[in-house]
KOLGUGU-471211 format. One record per residue (C-alpha): residue in one letter; x, y, z. Coordinates in steps of 0.001 Angstrom, whole numbers, plus 524288, in hexadecimal, padded with zeros to 5 digits. Example, Ala and Ser with C-alpha at 12.3 -4.5 7.8 and 13.67 -1.06 7.14 Angstrom:
2
a8300C7EE6C81E78s835667FBDC81BE4
***
This chain:
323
x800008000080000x80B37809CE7FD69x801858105C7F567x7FADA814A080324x8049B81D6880706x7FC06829C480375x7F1208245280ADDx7EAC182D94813FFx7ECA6829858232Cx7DF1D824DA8247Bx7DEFC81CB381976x7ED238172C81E1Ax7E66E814E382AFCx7DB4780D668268Cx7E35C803D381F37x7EB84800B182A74x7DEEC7FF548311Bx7DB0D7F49382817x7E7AE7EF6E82727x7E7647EC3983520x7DAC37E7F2835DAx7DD397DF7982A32x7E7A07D90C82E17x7E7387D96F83BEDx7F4207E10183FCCx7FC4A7E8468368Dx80B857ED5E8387Cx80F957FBCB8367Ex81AF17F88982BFFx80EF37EFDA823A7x805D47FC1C824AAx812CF8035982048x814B37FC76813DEx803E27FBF1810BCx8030580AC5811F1x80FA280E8480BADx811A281808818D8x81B57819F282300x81C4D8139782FEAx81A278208D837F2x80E71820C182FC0x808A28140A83386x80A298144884103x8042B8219C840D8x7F97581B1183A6Ax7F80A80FD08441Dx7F9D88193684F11x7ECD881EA684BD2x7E4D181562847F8x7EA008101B854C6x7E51381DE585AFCx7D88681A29852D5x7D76580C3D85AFAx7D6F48051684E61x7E2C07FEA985043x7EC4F7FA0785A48x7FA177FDAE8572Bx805887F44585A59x814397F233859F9x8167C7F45F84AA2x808EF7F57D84618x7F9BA7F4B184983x7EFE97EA8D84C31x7DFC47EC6C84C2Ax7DA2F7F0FC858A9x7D1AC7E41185EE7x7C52D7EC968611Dx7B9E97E7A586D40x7AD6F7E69A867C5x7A9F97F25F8720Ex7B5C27FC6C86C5Ax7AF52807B68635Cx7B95C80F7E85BE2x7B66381E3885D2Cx7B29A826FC85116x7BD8E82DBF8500Bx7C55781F6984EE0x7BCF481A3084658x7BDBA8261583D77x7CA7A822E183712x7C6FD8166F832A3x7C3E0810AF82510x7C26181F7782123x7C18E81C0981212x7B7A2810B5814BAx7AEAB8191181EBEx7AE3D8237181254x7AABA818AA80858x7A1158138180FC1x79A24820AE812E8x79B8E822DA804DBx792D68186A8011Ax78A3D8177180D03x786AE826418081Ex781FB820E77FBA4x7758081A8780536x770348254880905x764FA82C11803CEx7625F83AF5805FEx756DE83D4F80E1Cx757F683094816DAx759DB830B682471x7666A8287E82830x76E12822EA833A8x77C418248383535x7822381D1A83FF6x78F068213A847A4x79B9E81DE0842FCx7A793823A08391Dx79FA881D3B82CF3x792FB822F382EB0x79C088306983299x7A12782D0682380x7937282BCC81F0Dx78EA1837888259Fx798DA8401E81D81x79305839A08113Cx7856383ED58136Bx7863884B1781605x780DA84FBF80814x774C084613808EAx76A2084F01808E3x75F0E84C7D81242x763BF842CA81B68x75F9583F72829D6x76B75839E683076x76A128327183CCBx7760D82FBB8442Dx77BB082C2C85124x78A4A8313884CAFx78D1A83E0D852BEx798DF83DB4847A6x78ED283B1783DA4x78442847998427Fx78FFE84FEF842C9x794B484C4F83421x786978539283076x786D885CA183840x793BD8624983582x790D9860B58261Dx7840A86AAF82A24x78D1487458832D1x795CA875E982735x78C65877EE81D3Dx77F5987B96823D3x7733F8783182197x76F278729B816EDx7637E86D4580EFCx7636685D128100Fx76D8685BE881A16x76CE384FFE8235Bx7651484F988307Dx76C22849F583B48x767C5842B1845EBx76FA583F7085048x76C0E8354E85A04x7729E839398666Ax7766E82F5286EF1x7845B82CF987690x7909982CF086F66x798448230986AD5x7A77A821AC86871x7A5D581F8785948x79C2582E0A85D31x78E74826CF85B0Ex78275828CB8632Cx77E6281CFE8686Bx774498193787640x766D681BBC879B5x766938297C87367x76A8B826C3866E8x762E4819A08661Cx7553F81F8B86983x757FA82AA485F35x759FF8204385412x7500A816948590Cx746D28223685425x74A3D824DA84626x74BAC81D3183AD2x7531781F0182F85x7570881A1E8216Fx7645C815E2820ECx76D0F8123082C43x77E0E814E182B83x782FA80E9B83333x7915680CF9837B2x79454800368407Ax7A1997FCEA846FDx79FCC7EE9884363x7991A7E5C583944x797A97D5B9838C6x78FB27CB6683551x78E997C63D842C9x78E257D36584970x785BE7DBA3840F6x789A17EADD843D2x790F37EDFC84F90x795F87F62E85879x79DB87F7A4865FBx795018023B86D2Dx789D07FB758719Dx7816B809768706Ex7850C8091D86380x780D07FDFF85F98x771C6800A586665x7717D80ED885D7Bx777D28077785144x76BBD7FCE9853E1x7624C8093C85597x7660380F27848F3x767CA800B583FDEx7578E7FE868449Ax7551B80DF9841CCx75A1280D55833ACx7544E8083482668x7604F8037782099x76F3E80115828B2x7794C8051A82277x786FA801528274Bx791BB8091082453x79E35802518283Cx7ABA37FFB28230Dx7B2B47F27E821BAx7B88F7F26782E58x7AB277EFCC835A9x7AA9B7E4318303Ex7AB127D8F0839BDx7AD587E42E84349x7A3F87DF5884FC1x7A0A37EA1685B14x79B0C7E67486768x78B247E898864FAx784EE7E3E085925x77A6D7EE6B85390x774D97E7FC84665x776987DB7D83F48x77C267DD3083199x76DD27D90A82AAFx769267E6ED83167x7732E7EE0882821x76E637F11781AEDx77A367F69F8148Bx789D37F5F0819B9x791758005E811D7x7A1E17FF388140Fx7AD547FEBF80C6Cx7B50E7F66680374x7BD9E7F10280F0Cx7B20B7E7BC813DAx7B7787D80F80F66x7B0EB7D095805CAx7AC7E7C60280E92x7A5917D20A81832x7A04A7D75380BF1x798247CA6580801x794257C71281511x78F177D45E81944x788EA7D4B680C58x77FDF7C86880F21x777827D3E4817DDx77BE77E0CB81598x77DBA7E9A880A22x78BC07ED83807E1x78FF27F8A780339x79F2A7FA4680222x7A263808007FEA0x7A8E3808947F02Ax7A3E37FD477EBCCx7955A7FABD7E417x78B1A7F86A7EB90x789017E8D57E933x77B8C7E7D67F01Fx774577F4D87EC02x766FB7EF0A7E9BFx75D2E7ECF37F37Bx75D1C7DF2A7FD63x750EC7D96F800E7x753687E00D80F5Cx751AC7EF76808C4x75E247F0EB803EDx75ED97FD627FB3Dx75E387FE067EB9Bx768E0807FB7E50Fx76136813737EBEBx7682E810857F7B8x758C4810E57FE58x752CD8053F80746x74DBE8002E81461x74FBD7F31681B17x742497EFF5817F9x742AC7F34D807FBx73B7F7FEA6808E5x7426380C628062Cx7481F817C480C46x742958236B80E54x746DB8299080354x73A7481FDE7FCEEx74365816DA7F0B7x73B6180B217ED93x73BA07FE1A7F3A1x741337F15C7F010x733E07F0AC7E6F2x7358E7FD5D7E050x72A15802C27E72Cx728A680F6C7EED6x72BFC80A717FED1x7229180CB2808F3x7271581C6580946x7238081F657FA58x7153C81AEF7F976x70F03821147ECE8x705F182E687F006x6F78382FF87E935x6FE608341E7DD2Bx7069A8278F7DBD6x713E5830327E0B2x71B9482AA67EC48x716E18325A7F9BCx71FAA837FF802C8x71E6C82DDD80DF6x716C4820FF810ACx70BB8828A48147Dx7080E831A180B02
***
């Protein structure tokens, strides 16, 4: 990898991250001759990803950190991770939404990606639990001012979190009482056996709240959750309807998640985009678990109006169910 040696530091960083996750332990003179870089440069490099508690440095090198089930990174470590896959995957996970609809972000750096990305969809209500996430649009309406179509944001309240998520009685009441279209969701683990996880109990009640608030769950994680397992269990993987990531996720992973979820890996085509017989969406990116549509009123499965778009007296769709 000589070629590397322009690489910026965070992208230098991440591939020693998956260099010693990959192989279990890597030496500073190996990462030396990958990155085409100097030896000061490495260690400076493992010394803060070290800082970072994503690895453990030793004598002449670094191993992976063994995590508990119960440790939660903090935001500001998991920040500097997988930068160019958290991007990719709010790239595409953008593509789902549909101006006008209210949506769900969950707390974490992907949905804090995400966020950035949606910031010129008119007319959205946002939902979120992610003090990081509120303050990405609110900032983006202190800088510009108001403005017709910008977002409205509701934040849940609720006590904070290390990875700065609002989680407990406060924020589970507030989401027990709406409802909304699509559901992003960022999870510290994914498995077969294990569903979604997480290691803050709290968390995991408000991540349950908002999975049996939302239409459609949509996971937005990168490779590295996979096979990742916290300490509380929130969904099973048949109550996700779409997991976007990134190219990194193995073959193997990518045909046995596929047997129940959508996947979409960011940068590749979209191998699955017509609907399943559970409500998965056609091309216009619109559906419910049950088949029926979103708000925004596309057809079902059938081709017919759904249960929002019944015709008026003069044979026109109506503006609700009950006109």
């Amino acid at each position: 990898m000589s070629e590397n040696q322009n690489l910026l530091a965070e992208q230098r960083r991440a591939l020693i991250v998956d260099e010693v996750r990959r192989r279990g332990g890597v030496r500073v003179n190996e990462l030396t001759r990958k990155l085409g870089v100097s030896d000061m440069t490495v260690r400076r490099d493992l010394d803060a990803l070290a800082r970072q508690g994503v690895l453990e440095k030793v004598h002449g090198g670094a191993v992976p950190v063994v995590e508990a089930s119960t440790h939660e990174p903090g935001f500001e470590a998991k920040s500097g991770l997988e930068l160019t896959a958290k991007e990719d995957i709010a790239r595409a996970a953008a593509e789902l939404v549909v101006p006008g609809s209210a949506i769900a972000l969950s707390g974490g750096t992907t949905t804090y990606a995400l966020a950035h990305r949606l910031l010129d969809v008119p007319d959205l209500t946002v939902v979120t639990n992610s003090v990081r996430v509120a303050d990405v649009f609110h900032a983006a309406q202190r800088t510009s001012g108001p403005r017709q179509g910008a977002a409205t944001v509701v934040l849940t309240g609720g006590v904070r979190t290390p990875s700065d998520s609002l989680v407990g009685p406060v924020a589970d009441q507030a989401i027990a009482a709406l409802h909304f279209d699509v559901l992003f969701l960022g999870v510290h683990g994914i498995s077969v056996e294990a569903g979604l996880s997480t290691p803050n109990l709290a968390e995991a009640e408000t991540n349950r709240r908002l999975v049996q608030s939302a239409r459609r769950v949509v996971v937005v994680a990168d490779h590295t959750k996979w096979g990742t397992v916290g300490l509380s269990s929130f969904a099973k993987l048949d109550q996700v309807d779409t997991w976007v990531t990134d190219a990194g996720l193995p073959r193997g992973a990518r045909a046995e998640i596929a047997e129940q979820v959508r996947l979409v890996v960011a940068g590749e085509p979209d191998r699955d985009p017509e609907p399943r017989q559970d409500g998965e969406p056609g091309q216009d990116g619109e559906y419910s678990r049950n088949g029926e549509p979103g708000l925004g009123g596309n057809p079902g499965q059938d081709g017919n109006p759904g249960q929002d778009d019944n015709p008026g007296q003069d044979g026109n769709p109506g503006q609700a169910a009950d006109n």
